[in-house]
N, C-alpha and C positions, 0 to 999 in steps of 0.2 A: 515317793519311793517307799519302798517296805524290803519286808524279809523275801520278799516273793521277788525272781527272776526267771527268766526266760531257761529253760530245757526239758532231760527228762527224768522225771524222779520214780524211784517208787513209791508205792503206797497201798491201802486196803479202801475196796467200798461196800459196804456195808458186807463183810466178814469174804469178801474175795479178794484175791490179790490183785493190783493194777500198775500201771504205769502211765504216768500223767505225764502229759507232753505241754507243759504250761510256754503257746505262742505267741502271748502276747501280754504287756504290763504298762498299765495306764495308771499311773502315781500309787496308788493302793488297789485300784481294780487290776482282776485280768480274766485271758481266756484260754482257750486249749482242748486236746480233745486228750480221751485217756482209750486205753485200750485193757481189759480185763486179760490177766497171764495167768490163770489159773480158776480153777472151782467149773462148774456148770457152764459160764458163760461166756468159758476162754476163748479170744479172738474177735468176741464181740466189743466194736467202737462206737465212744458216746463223745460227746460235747460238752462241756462244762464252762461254766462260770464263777469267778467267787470275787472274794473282797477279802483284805486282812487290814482289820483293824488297828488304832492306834495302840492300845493296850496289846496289843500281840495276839490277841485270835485272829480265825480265820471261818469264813464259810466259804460253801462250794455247792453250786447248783446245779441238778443235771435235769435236764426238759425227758422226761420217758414219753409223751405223747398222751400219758392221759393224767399228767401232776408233775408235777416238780419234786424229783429226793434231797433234800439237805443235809448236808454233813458241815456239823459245826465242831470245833473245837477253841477252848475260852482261850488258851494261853497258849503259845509253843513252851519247849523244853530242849536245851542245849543237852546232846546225849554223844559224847564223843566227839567227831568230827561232823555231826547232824545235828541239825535245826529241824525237831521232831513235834508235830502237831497231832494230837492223840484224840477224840471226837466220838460221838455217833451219827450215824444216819439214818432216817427218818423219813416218810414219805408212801407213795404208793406203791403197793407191795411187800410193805417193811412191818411187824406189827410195833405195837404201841410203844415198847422197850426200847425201839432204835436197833442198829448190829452196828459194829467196829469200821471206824474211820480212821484213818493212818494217811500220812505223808512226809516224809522225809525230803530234804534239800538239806546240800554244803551248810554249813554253818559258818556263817559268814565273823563269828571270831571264836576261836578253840584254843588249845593249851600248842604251845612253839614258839619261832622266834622271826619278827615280821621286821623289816625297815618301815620305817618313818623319818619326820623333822619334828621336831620338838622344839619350840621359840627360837625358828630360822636355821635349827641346827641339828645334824644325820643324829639318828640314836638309831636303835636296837632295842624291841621291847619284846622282851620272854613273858609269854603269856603263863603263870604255873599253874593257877588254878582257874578255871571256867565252872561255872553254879548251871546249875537247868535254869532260874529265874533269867539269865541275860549279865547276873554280875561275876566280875572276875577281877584279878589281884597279878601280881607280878614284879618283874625286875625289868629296870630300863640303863642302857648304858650309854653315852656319848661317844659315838664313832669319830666326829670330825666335828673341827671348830676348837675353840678355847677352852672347854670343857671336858674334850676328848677324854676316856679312859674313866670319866668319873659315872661311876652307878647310881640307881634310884628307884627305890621303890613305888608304887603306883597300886590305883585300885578304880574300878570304872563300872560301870554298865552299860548294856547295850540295849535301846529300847523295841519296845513293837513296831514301830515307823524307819527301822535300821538304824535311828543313830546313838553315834556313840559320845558316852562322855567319860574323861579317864582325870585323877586327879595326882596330884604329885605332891606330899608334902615338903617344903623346903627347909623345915627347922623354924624358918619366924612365920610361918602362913602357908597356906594352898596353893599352887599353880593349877590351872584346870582348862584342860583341852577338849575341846565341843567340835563335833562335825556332824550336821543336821541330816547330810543325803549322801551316802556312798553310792559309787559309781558303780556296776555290776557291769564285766565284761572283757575278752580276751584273757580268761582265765583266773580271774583278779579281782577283788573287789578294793576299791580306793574311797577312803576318809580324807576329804578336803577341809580345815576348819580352822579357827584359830588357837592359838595358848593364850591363855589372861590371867591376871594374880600379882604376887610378888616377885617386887623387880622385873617389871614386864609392861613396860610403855605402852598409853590406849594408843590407838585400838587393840592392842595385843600382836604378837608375830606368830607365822605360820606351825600351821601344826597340819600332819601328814601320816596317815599307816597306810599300809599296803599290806592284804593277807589273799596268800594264791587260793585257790578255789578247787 
């Protein structure tokens, strides 16, 4: 699993505008065809392929029939409510400089306020601040349980591979909740993983976000 999911986003190939139809997503690979909305080449459709790395790049490969173009970009960048990948592309037809690579997708965690479970138990976590790098900080509250009504603060990030890790300081030590693969799908993306730490029995108890899409 990665940052990359099934739909339609936009984006730029090498300084035209597009809309990438990414159909398919095999653990970090995927596929898709894009259709050019603007410049010279509007309405002309290609096919593409890429890969997003652990580190959070991405490439994307389109076959022109006589070479392959590549658009790489090293890192995404959290930009509002966008998971924004900024690149060149490079290839046949292209000169030696590259032209502007773009794609934009949901950004699968931003600033607001999402349900989860926190060691077996409802919270509420206000995301306030979101970084470009994938890190970000907050307030979390206990909706239900024994805890109910009590607040907490938290700080986490979110890696190139989608997962996330959030920590919670308790006063004597850390609490820290890990979810490796989120779910992408019916409008939602789901964080399955556990909480471990203080006061917090091995293996650890469940831990859960839910951020709509």
């Amino acid at each position: 699993m990665s940052l990359i999911f099934v739909g339609n986003f936009a984006g730029i190939w090498h300084e035209h505008p597009v809309t990438f139809s990414i159909q398919q997503v095999f653990d970090t690979a995927f596929n898709g065809v894009g259709v050019f909305t603007g410049g010279p080449h509007q309405g002309i459709q290609f096919g593409f392929t890429g890969v997003a790395t652990e580190s959070g790049g991405l490439t994307i490969n389109r076959d022109v029939g006589i070479g392959i173009q590549t658009s790489t970009s090293a890192m995404f960048e959290l930009v509002g409510a966008e998971c924004v990948w900024r690149g060149l592309t490079t290839g046949p037809g292209i000169g030696p400089d590259g032209l502007p690579f773009e794609i934009r997708l949901p950004a699968l965690i931003r600033t607001g306020s999402f349900p989860g479970v926190w060691h077996d138990h409802d919270v509420s976590l206000e995301f306030a601040q979101v970084f470009p790098g994938g890190q970000f900080n907050g307030v979390g509250v206990f909706t239900g349980g024994p805890h109910s009504g009590i607040d907490f603060g938290f700080s986490g990030v979110l890696s190139g591979t989608g997962g996330l890790r959030i920590d919670r300081d308790v006063g004597i030590g850390i609490q820290t909740a890990f979810a490796p693969t989120p779910q992408v799908g019916g409008g939602s993306c789901v964080w399955v993983g556990n909480t471990t730490g203080v006061g917090i029995p091995e293996p650890g108890l469940p831990f859960k976000l839910t951020v709509s899409l």
